[in-house]
N, C-alpha and C positions, 0 to 999 in steps of 0.2 A: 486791565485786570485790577480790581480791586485789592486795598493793603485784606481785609478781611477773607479773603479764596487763594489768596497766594500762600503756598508752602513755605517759599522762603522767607518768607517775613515772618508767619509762624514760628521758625526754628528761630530765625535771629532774635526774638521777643520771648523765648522760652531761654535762650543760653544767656541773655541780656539780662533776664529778669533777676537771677540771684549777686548778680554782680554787681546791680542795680541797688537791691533793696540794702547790700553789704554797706556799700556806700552811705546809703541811707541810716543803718543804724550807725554807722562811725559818726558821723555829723550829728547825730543826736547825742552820743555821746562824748565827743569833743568840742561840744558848746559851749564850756564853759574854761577852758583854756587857750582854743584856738576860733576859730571862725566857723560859724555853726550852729548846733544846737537845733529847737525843738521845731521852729519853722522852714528852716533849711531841709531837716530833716523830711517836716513832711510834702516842702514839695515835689524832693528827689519820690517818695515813695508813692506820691498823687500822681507822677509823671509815669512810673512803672504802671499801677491801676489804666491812668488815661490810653498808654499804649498797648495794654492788654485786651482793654475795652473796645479800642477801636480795630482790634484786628480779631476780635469776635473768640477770647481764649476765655472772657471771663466777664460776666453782668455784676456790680459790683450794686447791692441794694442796700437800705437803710442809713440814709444820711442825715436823716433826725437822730435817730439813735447816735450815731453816732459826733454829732453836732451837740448832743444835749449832753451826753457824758463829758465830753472834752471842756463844754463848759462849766459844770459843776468843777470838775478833779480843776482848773483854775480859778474856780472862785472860794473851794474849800482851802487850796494851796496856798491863798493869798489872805485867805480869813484867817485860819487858822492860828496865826499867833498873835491873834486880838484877844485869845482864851486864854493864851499866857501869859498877858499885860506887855504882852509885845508891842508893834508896830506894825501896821499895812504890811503885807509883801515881804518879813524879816524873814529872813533865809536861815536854818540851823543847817550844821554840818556834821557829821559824825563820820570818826574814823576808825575803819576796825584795821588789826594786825590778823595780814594770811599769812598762810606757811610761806606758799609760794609765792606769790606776789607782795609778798610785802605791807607798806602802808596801803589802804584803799581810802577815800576822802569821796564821800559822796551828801546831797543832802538837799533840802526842800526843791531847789531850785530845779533838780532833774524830774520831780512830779511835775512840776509846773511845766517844764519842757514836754514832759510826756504828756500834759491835756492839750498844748497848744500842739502837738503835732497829730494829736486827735482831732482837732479843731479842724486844722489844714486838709487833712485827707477827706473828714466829713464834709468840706467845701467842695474838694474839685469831684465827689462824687454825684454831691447836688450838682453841679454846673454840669456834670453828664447827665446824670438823668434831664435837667433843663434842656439841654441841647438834643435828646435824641425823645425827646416830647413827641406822639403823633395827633394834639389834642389841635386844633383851630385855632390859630393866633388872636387877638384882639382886635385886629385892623383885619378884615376880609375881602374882597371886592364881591358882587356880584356878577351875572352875568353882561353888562353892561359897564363894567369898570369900578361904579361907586362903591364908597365904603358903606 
């Protein structure tokens, strides 16, 4: 039986999947203190997509799109303070006061986290769409063996 017609795989990839993507965003958002961040991030949530994909819960399309945004939001993120007489890739930080939580510290560095994990996801989508291609490879044989 294939993982794609089994139930139980289904369910296990349904109750997986939010527990998964949780993880996924903590890593993105603890990149910058602990071990982590924007590419961790997205391959925890490339891994979610790939095992959905492949157990037939979800066709995951447009990975240009989504390849070509991840890379502007890091090429704007890292330009960006060239307009301030900054430097390449200089990082601001701003911190607001919440009631409840207190000090928050966030700043450039988590957009740039957030394209390269756009980046990420728009890869291992392309590398599904590549892999489940039904187009003629480049090398063929004939009926006789040859290429």
């Amino acid at each position: 039986m294939t993982a794609s017609r089994s139930s139980i795989v289904h369910v296990g990839i349904r109750a997986a999947s939010p527990l998964a993507i949780t993880v996924g965003v903590y890593l993105f958002f603890a990149g910058h203190s602990q071990p982590g961040g924007g590419f961790a991030a997205g391959l925890v949530l490339g891994a979610v997509i790939t095992l959905r994909t492949v157990t037939g819960l979800q066709r995951p399309t447009n990975a240009t799109g989504l390849l070509s945004s991840g890379i502007v939001i890091v090429t704007a993120t890292a330009a960006a303070p060239l307009i301030w007489g900054g430097t390449f890739f200089d990082q601001r930080v701003v911190s607001v006061e919440l009631p409840v939580l207190g000090t928050v510290k966030s700043g450039s560095a988590l957009i740039f986290d957030a394209g390269v994990t756009i980046i990420v996801i728009g890869l291992v989508i392309a590398l599904l769409d590549g892999l489940s291609t039904s187009e003629p490879s480049a090398i063929e044989t004939d009926a006789e063996g040859r290429p």
